[in-house]
Z-matrix of the N, CA and C atoms (Angstrom, degrees):
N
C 1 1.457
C 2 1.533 1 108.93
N 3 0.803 2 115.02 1 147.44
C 4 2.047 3 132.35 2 170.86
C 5 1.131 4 105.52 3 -43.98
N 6 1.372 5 119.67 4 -44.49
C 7 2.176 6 119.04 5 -159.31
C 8 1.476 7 67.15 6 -133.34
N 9 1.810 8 90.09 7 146.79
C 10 1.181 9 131.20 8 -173.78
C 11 2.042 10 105.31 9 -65.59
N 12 0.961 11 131.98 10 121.36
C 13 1.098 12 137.08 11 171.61
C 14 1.562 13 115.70 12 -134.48
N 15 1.761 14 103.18 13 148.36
C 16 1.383 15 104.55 14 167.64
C 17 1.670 16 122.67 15 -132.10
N 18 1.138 17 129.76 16 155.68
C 19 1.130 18 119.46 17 -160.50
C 20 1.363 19 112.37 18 -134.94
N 21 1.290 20 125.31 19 138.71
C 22 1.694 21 124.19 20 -162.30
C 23 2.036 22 83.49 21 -134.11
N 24 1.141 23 88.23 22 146.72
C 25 1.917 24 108.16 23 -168.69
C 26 1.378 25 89.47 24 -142.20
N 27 1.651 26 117.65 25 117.62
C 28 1.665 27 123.71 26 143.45
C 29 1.199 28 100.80 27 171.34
N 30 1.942 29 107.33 28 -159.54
C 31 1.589 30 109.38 29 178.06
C 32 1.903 31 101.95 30 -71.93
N 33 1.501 32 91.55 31 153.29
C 34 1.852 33 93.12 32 172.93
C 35 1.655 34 93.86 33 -106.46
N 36 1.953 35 99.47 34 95.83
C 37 1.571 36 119.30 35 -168.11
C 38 1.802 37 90.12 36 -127.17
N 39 1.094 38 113.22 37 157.40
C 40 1.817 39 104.75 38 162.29
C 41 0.760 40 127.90 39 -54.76
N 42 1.689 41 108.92 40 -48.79
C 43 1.743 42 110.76 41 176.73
C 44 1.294 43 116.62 42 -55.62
N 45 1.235 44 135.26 43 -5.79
C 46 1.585 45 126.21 44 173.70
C 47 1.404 46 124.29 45 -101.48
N 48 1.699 47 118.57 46 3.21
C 49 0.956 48 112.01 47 133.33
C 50 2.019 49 99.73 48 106.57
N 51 1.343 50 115.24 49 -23.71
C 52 0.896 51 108.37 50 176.92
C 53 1.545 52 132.01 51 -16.98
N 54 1.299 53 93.86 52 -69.21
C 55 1.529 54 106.16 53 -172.69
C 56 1.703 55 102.79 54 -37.40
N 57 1.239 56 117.29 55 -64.62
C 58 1.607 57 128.80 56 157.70
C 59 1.304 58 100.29 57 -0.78
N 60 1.277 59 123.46 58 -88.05
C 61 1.156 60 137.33 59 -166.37
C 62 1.644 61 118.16 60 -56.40
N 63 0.987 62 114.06 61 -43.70
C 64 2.038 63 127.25 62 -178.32
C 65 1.941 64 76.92 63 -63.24
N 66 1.147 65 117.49 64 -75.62
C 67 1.331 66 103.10 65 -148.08
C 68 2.119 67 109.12 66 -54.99
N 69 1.520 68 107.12 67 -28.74
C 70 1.434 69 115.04 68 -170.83
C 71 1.027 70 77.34 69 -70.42
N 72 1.735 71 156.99 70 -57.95
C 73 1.296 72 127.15 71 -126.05
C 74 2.262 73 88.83 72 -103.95
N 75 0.972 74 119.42 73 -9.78
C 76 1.294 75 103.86 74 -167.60
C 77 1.848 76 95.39 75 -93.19
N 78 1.221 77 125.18 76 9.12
C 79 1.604 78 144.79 77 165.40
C 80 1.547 79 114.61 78 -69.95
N 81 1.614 80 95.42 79 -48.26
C 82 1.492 81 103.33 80 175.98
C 83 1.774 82 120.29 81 -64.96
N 84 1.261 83 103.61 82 -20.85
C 85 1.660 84 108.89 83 -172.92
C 86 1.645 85 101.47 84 -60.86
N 87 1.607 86 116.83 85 -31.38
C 88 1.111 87 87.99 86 -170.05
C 89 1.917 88 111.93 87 -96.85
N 90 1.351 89 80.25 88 -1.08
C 91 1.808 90 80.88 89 -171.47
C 92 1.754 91 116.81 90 -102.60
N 93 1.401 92 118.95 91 -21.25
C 94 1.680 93 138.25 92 169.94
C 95 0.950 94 114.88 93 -125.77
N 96 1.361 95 92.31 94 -173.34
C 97 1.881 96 114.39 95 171.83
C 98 1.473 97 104.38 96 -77.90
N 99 1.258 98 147.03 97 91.75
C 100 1.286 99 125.87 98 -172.69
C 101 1.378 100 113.30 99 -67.78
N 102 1.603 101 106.65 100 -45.89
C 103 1.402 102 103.39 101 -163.83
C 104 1.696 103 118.59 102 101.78
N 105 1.329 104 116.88 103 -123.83
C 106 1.651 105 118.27 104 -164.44
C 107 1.734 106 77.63 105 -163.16
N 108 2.042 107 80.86 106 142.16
C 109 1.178 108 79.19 107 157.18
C 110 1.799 109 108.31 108 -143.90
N 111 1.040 110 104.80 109 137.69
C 112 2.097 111 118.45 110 -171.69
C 113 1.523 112 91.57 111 -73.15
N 114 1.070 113 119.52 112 134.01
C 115 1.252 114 139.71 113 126.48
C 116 2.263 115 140.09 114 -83.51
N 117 1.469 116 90.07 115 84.48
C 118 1.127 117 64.49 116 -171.43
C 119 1.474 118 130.90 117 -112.63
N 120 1.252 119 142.12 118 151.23
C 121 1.444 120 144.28 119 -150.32
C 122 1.684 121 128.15 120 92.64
N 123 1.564 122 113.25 121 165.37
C 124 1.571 123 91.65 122 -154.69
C 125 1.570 124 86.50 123 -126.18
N 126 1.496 125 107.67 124 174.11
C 127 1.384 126 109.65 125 163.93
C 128 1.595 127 118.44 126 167.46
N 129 0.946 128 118.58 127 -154.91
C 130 1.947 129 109.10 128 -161.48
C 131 1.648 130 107.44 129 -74.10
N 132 1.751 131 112.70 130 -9.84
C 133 1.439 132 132.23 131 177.37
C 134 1.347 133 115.02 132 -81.92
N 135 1.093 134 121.26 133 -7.19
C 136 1.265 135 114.68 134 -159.91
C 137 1.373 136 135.27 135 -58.50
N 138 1.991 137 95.00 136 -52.95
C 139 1.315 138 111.82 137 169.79
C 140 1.973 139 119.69 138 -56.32
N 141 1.442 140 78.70 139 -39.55
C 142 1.845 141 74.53 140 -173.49
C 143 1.332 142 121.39 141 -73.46
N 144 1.865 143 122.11 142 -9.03
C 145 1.402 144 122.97 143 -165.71
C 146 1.456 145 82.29 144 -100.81
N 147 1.333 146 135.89 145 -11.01
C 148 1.443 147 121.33 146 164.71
C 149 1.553 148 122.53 147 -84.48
N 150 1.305 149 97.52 148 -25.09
C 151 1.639 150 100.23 149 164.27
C 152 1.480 151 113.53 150 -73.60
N 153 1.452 152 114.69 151 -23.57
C 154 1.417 153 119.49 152 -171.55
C 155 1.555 154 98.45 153 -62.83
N 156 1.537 155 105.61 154 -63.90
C 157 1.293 156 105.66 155 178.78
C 158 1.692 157 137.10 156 -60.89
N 159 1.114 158 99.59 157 -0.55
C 160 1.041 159 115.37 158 174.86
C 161 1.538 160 123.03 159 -93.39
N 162 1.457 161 99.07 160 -32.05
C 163 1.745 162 101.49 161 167.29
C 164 1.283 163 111.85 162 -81.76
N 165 1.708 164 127.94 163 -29.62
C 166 1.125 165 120.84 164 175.25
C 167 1.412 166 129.84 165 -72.69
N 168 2.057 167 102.47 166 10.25
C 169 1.681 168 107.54 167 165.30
C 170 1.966 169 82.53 168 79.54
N 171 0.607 170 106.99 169 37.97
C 172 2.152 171 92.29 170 171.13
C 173 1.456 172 117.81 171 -148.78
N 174 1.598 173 104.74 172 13.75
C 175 1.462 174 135.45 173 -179.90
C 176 1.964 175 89.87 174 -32.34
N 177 1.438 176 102.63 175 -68.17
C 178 1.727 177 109.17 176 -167.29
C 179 0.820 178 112.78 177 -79.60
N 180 1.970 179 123.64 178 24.32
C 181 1.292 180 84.87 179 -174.22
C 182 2.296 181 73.43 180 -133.04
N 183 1.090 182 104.18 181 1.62
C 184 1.701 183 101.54 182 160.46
C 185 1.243 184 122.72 183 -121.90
N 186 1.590 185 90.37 184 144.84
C 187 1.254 186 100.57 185 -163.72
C 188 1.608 187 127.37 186 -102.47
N 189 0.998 188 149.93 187 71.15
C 190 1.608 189 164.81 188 -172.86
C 191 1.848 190 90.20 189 -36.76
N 192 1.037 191 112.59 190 112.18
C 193 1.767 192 108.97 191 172.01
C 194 1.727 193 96.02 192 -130.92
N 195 0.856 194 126.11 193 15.09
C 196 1.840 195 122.86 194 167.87
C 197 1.141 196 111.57 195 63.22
N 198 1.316 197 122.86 196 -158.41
C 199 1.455 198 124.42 197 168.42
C 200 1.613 199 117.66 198 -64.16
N 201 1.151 200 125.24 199 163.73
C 202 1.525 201 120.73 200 -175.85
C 203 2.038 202 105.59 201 -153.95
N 204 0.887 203 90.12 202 155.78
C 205 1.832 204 90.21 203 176.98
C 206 1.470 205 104.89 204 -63.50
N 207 1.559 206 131.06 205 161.54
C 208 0.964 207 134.78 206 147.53
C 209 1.889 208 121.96 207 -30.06
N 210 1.295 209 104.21 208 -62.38
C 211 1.059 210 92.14 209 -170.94
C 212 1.686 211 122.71 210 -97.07
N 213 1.409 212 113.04 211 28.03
C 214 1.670 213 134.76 212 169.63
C 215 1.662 214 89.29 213 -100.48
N 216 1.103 215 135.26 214 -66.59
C 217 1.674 216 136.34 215 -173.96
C 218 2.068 217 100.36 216 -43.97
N 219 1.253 218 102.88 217 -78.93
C 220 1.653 219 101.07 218 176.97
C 221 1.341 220 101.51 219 -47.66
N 222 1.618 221 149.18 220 -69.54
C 223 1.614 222 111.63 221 169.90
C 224 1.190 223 139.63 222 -55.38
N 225 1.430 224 135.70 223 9.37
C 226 1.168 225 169.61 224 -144.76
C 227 2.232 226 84.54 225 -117.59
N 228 1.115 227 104.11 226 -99.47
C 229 1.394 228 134.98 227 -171.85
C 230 1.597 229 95.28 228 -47.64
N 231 1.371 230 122.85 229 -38.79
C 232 1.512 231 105.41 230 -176.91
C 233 1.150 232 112.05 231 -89.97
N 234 1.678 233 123.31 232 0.62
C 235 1.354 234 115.61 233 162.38
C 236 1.548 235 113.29 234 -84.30
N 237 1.475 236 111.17 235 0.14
C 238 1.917 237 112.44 236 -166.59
C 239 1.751 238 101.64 237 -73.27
N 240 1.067 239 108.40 238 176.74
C 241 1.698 240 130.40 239 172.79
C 242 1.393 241 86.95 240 -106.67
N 243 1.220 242 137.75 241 -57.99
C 244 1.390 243 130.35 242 178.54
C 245 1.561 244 120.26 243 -138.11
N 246 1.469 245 113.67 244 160.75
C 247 1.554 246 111.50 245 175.84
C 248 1.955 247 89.29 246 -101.26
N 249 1.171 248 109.32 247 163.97
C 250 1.206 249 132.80 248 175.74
C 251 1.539 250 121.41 249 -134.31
N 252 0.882 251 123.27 250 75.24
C 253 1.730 252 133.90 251 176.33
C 254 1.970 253 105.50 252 -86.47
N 255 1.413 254 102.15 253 93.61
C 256 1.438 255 87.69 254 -153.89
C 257 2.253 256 82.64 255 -117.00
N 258 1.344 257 114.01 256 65.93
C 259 1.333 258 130.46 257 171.96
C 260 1.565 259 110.84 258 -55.72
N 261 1.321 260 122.53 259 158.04
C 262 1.360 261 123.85 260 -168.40
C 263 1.630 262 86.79 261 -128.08
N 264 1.223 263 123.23 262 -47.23
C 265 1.178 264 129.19 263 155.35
C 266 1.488 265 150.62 264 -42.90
N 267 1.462 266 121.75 265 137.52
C 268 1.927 267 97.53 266 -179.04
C 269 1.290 268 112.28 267 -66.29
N 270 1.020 269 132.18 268 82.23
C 271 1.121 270 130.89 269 138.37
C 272 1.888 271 138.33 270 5.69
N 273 1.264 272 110.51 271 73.30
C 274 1.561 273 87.15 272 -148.06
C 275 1.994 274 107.35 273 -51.76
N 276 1.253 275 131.00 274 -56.75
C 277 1.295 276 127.06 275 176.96
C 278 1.115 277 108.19 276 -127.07
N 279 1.160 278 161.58 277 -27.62
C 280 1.301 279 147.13 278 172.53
C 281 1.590 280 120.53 279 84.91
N 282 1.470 281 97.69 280 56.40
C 283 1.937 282 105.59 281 -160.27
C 284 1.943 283 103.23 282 -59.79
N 285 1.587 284 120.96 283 -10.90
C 286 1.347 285 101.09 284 -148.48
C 287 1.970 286 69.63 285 -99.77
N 288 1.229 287 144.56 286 -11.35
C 289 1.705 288 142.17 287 174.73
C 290 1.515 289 91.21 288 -75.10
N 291 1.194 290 118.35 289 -57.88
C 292 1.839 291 105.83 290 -176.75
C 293 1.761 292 112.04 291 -52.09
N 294 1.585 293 105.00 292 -40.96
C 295 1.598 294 105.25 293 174.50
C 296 1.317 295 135.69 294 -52.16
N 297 1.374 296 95.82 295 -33.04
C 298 1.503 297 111.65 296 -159.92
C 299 1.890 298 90.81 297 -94.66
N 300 1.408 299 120.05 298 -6.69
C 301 1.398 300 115.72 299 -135.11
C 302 2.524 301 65.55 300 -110.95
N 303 1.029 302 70.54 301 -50.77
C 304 2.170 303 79.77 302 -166.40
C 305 1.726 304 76.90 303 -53.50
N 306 1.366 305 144.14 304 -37.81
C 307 1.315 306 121.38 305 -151.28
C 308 1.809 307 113.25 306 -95.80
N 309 1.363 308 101.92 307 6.20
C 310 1.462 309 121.43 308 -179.33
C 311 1.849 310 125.53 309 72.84
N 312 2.011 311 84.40 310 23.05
C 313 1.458 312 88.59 311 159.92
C 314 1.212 313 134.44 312 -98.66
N 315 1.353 314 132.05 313 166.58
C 316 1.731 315 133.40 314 -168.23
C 317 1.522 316 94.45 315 -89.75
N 318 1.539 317 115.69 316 146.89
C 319 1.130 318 128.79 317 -173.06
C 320 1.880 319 114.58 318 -121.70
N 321 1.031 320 108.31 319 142.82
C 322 1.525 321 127.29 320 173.72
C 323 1.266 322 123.74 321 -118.27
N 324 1.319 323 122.35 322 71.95
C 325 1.785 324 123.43 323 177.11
C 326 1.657 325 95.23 324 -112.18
N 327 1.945 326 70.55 325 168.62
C 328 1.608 327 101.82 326 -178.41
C 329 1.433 328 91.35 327 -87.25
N 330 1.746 329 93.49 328 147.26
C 331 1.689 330 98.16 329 160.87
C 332 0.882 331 141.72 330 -53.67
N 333 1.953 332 134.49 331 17.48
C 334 1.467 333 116.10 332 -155.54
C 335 1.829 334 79.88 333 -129.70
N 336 1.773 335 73.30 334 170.18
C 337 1.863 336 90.81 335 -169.74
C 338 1.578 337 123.74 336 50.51
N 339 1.105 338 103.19 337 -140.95
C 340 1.668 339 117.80 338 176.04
C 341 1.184 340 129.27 339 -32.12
N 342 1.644 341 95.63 340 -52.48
C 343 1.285 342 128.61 341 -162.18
C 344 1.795 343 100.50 342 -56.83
N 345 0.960 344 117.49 343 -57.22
C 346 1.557 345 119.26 344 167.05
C 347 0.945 346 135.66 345 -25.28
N 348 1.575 347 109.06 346 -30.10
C 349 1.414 348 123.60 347 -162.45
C 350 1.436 349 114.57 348 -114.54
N 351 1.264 350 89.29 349 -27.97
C 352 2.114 351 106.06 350 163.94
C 353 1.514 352 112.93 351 -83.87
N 354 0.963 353 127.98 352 -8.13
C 355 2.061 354 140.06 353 -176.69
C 356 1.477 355 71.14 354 -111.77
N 357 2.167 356 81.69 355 140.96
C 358 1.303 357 91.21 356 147.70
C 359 1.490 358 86.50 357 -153.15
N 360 1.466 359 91.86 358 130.35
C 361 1.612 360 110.41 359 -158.55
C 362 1.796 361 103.51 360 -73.90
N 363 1.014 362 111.54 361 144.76
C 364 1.568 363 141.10 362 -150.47
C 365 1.630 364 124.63 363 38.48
N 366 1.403 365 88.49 364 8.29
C 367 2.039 366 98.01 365 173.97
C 368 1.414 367 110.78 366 -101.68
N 369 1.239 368 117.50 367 -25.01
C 370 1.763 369 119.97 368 -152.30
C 371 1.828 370 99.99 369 -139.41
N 372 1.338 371 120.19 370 -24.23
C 373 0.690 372 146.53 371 -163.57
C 374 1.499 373 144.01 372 159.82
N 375 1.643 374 113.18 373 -142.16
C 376 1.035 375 115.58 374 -178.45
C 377 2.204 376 108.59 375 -131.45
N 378 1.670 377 98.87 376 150.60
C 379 1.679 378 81.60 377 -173.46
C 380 1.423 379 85.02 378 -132.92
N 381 2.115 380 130.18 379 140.78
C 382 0.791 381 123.81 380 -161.36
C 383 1.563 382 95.53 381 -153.68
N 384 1.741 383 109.27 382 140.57
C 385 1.417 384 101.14 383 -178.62
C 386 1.593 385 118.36 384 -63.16
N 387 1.425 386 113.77 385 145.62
C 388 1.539 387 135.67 386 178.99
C 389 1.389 388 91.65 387 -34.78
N 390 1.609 389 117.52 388 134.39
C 391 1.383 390 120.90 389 144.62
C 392 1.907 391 103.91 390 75.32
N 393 1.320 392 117.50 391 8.90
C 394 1.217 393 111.02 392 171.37
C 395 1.419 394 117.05 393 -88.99
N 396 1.320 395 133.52 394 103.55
C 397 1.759 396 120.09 395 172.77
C 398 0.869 397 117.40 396 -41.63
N 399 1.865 398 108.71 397 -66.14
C 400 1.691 399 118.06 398 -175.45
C 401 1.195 400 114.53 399 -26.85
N 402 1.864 401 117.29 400 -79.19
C 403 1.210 402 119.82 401 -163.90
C 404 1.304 403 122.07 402 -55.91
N 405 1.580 404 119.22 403 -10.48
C 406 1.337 405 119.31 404 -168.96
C 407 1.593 406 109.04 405 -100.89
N 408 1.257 407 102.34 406 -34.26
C 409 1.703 408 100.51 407 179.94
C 410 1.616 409 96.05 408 -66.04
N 411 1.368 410 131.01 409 -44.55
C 412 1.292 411 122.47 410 178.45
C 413 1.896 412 126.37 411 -54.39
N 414 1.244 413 104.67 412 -39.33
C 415 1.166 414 105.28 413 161.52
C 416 1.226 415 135.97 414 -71.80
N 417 1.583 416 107.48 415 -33.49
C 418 2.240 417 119.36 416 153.41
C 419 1.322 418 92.06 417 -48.75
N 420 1.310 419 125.25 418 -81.50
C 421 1.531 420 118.81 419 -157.81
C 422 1.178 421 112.13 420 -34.63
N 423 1.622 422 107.28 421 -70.53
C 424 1.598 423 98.86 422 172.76
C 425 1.459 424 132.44 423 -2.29
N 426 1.316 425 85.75 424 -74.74
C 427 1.696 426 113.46 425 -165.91
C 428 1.959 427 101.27 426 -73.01
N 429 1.070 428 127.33 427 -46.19
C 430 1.216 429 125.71 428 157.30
C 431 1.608 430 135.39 429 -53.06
N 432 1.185 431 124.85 430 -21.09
C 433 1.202 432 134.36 431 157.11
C 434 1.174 433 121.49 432 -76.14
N 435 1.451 434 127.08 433 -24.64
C 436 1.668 435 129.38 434 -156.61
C 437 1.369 436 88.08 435 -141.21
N 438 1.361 437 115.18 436 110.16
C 439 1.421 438 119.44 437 171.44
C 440 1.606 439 115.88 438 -90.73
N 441 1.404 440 120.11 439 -13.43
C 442 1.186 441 128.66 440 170.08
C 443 1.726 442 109.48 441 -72.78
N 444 1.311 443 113.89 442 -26.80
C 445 1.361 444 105.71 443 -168.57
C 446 1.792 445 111.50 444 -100.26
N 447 1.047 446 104.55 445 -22.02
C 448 1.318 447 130.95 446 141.09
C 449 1.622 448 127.64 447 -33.29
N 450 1.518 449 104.03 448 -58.89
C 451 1.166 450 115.90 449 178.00
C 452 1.858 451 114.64 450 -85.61
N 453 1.204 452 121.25 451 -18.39
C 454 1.602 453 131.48 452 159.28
C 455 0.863 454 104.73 453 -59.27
N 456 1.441 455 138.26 454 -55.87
C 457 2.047 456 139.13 455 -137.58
C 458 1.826 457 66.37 456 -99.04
N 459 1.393 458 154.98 457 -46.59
C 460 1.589 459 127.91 458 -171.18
C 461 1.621 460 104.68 459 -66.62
N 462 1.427 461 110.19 460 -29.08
C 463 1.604 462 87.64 461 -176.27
C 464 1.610 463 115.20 462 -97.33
N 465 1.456 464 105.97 463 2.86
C 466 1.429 465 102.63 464 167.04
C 467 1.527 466 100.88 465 -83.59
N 468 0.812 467 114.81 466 -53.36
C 469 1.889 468 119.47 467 172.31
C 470 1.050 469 99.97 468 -13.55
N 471 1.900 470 115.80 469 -78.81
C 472 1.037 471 106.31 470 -138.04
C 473 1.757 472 92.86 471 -80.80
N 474 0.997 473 121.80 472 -37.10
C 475 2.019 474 99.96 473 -171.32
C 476 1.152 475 90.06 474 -75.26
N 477 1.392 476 162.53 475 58.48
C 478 1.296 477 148.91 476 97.48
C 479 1.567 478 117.72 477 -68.86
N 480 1.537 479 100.83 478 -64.76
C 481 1.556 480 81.41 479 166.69
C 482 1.744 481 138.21 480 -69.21
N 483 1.220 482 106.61 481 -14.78
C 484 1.572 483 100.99 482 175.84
C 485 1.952 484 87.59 483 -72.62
N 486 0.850 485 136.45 484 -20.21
C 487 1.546 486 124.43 485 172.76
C 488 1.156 487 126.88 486 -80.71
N 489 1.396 488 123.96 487 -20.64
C 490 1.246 489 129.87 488 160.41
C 491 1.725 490 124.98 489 -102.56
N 492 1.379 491 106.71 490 -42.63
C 493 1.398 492 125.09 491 -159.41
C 494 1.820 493 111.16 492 -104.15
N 495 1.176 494 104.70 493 7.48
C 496 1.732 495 100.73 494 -176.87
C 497 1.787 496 104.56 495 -88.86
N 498 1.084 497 131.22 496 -166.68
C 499 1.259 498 165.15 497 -169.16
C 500 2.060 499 101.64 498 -86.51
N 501 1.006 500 93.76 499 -77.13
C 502 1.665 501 111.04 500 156.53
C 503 1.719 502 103.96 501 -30.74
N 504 1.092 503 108.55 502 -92.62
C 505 1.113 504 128.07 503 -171.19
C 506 1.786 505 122.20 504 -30.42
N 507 1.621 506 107.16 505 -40.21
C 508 1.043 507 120.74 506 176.29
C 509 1.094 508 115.07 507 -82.46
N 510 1.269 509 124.49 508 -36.92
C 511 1.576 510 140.59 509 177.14
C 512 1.443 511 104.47 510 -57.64
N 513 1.170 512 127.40 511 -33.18
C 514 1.572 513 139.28 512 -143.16
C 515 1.811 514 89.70 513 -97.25
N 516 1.784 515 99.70 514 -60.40
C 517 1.555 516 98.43 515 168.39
C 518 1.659 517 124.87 516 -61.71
N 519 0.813 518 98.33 517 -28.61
C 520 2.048 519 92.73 518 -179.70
C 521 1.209 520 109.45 519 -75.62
N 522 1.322 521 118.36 520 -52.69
C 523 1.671 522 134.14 521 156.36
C 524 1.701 523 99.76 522 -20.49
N 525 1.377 524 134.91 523 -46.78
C 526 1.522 525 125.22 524 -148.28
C 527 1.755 526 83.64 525 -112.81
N 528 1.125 527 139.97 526 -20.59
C 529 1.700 528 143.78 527 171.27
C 530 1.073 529 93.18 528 -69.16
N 531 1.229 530 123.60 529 -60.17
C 532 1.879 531 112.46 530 -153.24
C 533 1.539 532 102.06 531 -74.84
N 534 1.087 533 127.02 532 -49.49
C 535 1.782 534 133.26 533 152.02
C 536 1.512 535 114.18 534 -15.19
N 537 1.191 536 105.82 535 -67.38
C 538 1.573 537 114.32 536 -158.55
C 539 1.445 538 92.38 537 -77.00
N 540 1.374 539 132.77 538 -21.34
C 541 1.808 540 134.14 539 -171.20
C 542 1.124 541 93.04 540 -103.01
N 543 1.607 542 151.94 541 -18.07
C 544 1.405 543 144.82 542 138.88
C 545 1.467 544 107.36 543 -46.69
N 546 1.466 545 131.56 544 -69.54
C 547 1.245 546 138.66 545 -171.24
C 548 1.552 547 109.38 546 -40.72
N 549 1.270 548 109.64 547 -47.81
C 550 2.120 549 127.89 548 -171.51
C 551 1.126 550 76.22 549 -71.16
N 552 1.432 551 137.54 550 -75.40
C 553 1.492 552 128.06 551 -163.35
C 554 1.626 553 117.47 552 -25.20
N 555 1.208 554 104.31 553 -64.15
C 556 1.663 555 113.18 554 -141.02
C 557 1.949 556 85.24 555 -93.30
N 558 1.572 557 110.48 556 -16.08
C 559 2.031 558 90.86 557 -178.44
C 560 1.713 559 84.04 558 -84.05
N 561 1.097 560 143.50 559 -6.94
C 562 1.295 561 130.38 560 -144.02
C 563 1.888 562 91.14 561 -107.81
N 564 1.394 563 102.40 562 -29.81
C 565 1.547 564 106.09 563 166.17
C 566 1.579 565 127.90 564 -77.89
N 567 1.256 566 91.69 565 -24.61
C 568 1.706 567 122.92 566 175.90
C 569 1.701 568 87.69 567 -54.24
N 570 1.355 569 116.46 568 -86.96
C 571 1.107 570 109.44 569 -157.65
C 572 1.559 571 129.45 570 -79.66
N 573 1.564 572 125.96 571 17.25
C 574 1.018 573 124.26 572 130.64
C 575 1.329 574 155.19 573 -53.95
């Protein structure tokens, strides 16, 4: 997109941290270009992360779009400058950071669970402790001010995840498990 935007995709639950995020991104108004930021997906949070944003003065500048199809969210996210998965929770993997990551966007998660392991901090993105504003509005800004650097951490993304996270990729690893648990098999028969 032209103006810097970021986009967060899931349930609107606590553990995902939203609120986190409305307040990190309504930080940036006074210090960058923020841009817009999508919210997308619905849930028992909804009303209050719109009131959130609304006390934090950034009412117009987030956007509440509810639930959306799979494939409205991924055009959604491949128009972002960044995804923002900003979880308070472990996270077990964080499939919508691998999505956004295969689609050659820059990513913003919290350090816990998965998420750690799908970020790779200054290649793919950015990795920031659970529940911190500071560190996170600083890393949006970042990424919202500099659309070039923005646009690197998407193309490191994405040849990271087509290296880990594709179809290929998985096939390639199970392929070398089921091998190596054939191999244990047959020395383990060997020496009976």
């Amino acid at each position: 997109a032209p103006e810097p935007s970021v986009v967060a995709a899931g349930r609107l639950v606590p553990e995902k941290g939203i609120d986190v995020l409305i307040r990190a991104f309504a930080r940036l108004r006074t210090r960058s270009r923020a841009g817009r930021l999508v919210v997308i997906g619905d849930g028992p949070q909804r009303t209050a992360l719109e009131r959130l944003a609304a006390g934090q003065g950034i009412a117009d500048r987030v956007e509440f779009r509810g639930w959306r199809s799979r494939a409205d969210t991924l055009a959604t996210i491949r128009q972002a400058w960044c995804l923002c998965v900003p979880s308070v929770w472990e996270e077990p993997f964080g499939m919508v950071a691998a999505e956004a990551q295969m689609h050659g966007v820059a990513v913003v998660a919290s350090r816990r669970g998965g998420l750690a392991e799908i970020v790779e901090e200054d290649a793919t993105g950015h990795l920031v402790p659970a529940g911190d504003v500071e560190s996170l509005a600083d890393r949006l800004g970042g990424l919202c001010s500099d659309r070039r650097l923005a646009m690197t951490y998407g193309a490191g993304g994405h040849d990271r995840a087509r290296s880990l996270f594709s179809l290929d990729a998985f096939a390639d690893r199970f392929e070398r498990i089921y091998d190596e648990a054939v191999s244990v098999h047959a020395v383990e028969r060997g020496h009976r």
